[in-house]
C-alpha positions in Angstrom: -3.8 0.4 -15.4 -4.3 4.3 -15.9 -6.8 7.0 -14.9 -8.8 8.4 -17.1 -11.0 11.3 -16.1 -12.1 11.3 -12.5 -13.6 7.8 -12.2 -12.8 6.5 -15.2 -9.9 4.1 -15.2 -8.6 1.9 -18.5 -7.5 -1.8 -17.8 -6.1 -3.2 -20.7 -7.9 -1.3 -23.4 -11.5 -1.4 -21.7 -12.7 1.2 -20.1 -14.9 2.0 -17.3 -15.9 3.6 -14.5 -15.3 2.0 -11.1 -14.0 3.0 -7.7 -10.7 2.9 -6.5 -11.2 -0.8 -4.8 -13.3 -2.3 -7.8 -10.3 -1.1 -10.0 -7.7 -2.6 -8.0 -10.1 -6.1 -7.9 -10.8 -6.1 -11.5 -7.0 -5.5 -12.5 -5.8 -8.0 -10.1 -8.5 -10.1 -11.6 -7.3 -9.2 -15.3 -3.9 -10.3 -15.3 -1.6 -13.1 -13.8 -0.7 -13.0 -10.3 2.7 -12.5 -11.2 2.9 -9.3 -9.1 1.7 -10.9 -6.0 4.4 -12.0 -3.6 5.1 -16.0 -3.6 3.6 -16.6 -0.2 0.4 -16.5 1.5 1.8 -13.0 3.2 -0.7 -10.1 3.8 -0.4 -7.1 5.4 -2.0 -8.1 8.5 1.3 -10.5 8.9 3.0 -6.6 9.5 1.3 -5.7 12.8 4.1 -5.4 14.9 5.5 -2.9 12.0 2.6 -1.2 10.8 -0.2 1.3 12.5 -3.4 -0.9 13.2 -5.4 2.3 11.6 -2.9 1.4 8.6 -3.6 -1.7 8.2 -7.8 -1.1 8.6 -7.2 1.2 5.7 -5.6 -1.2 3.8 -8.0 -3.7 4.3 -11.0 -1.2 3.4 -9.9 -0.5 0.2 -9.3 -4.6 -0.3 -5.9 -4.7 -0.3 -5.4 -7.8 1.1 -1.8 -9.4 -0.4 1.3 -7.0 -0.8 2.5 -7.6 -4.2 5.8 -8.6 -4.8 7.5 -5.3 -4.5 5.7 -4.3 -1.7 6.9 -7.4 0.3 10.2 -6.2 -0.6 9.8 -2.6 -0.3 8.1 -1.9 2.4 10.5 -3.9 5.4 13.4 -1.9 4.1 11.8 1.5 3.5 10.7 1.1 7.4 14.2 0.5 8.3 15.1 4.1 7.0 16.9 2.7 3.5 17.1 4.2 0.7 14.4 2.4 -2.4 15.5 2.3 -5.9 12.6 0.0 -7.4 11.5 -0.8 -10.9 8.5 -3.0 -11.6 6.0 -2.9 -14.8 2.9 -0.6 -14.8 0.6 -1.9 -12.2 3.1 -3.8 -9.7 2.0 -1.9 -6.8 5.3 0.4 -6.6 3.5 3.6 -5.5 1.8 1.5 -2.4 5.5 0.3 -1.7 6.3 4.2 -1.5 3.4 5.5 -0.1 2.5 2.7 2.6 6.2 3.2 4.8 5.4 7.4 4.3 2.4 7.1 6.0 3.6 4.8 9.1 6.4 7.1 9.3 3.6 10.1 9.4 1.4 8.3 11.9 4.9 6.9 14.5 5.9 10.9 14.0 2.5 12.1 15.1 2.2 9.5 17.9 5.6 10.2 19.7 4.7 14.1 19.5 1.3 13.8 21.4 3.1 11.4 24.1 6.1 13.9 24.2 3.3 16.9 24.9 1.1 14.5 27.1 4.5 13.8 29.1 5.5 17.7 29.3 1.8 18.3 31.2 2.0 15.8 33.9 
């Protein structure tokens, strides 16, 4: 899958313009489900790892299933190690990046406003 233009987003020679979440549900509905992982795991299975207002996101833009690098990815990139991953075009690889940044943003943010709510009482 790559972008073209704003909207516009080529899935395997067709091109079209959908939204971010279409895209992601026509791709997934495009090729084999070789990318997903091999059980029924989804991302609501990560709660006690993962900011609930993560998750929401996650399931608002439809991802429901980590692919198969993301089921790897993610657990170890939370644990503060190092990722070296390489997956074909469309595996979900920047999700696997992006989704640990993001908790690590939100847990940074959260133990800052309880550290300053703390220092005022």
């Amino acid at each position: 899958m790559g972008r073209k233009g704003k909207d516009q987003v080529v899935i395997r020679g067709s091109v079209g313009i959908y939204t971010p979440h279409e895209a992601y549900t026509s791709f997934l509905s495009r090729v084999p489900h070789l990318f997903l992982a091999p059980t029924k795991m989804d991302f609501s299975s990560w709660a006690h790892i993962l900011d609930p207002r993560l998750l929401r996101a996650l399931a608002d833009l439809g991802f429901a299933r980590p692919t198969l690098v993301q089921a790897k990815a993610i657990p170890i990139a939370l644990d503060g190690k190092d990722i070296l991953a390489r997956a074909r075009t469309g595996s979900g690889k920047t999700a696997a990046y992006c989704i640990p940044v993001v908790q690590k943003i939100l847990s940074a943010k959260s133990v800052c406003r309880s550290v300053f709510m703390h220092t005022l009482h």
